[in-house]
N, C-alpha and C positions, 0 to 999 in steps of 0.2 A: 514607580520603578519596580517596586518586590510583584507585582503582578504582570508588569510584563516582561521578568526574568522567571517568572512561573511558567508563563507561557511560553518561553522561548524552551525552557526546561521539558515540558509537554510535548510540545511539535517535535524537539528530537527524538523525543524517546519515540513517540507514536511513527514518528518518518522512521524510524532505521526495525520497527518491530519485527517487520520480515525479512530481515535481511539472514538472522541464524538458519529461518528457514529452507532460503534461498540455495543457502552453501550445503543445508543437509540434502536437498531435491538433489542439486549440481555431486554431490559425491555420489549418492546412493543412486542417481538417475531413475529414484521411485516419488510417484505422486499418488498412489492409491487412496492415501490418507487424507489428501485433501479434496474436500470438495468443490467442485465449482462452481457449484451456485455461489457458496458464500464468497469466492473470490470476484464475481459478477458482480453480489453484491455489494459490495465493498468497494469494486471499481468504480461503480455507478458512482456509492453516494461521497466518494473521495473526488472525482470527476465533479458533481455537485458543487460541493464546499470552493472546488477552484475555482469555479464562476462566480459564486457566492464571493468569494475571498477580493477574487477581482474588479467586483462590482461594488464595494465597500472599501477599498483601497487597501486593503491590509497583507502586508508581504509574507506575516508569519504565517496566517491561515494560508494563502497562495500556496508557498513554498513548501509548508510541510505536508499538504495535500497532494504536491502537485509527485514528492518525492513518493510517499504513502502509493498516490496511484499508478506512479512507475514500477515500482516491486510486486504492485498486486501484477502490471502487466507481464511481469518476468513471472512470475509462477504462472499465470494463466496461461503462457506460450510454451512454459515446460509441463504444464498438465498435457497442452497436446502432443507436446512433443512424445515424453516421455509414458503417457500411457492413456493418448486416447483422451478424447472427451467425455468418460464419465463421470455423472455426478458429484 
């Protein structure tokens, strides 16, 4: 039980990690500072783990990936929005 309330402890934190991000992009309407590769990256290998997650039955890994790769997708869609697809 104390390791899978670790785990459950984990996934949230890791699911909500961009989200401060999120609201600073959303005020400032600047993404200069992030890159996108690394939000690529990150889509991918969160994208990954969901299959992985799913293919092992496991809801935590599922869900907290599935949340992780939804915010990557919302910064990824305000990098274009808001300044272009560079780097």
């Amino acid at each position: 039980m104390l390791f899978k309330t670790i785990g459950i402890i984990a996934a949230l934190l890791t699911s909500i990690g961009f989200i401060p991000q999120i609201i600073k992009t959303f005020m400032l309407k600047e993404t200069k500072d992030l890159s996108l590769v690394m939000l690529l990256i990150i889509a991918t290998g969160t994208f990954l783990w969901i299959i992985y997650g799913i293919s092992i039955g496991d809801p935590i890994v599922t869900g907290a990936n599935s949340i992780t790769f939804s915010t990557t997708a919302i910064l990824i869609i305000m990098k274009k929005i808001y300044n272009g697809d560079h780097g």
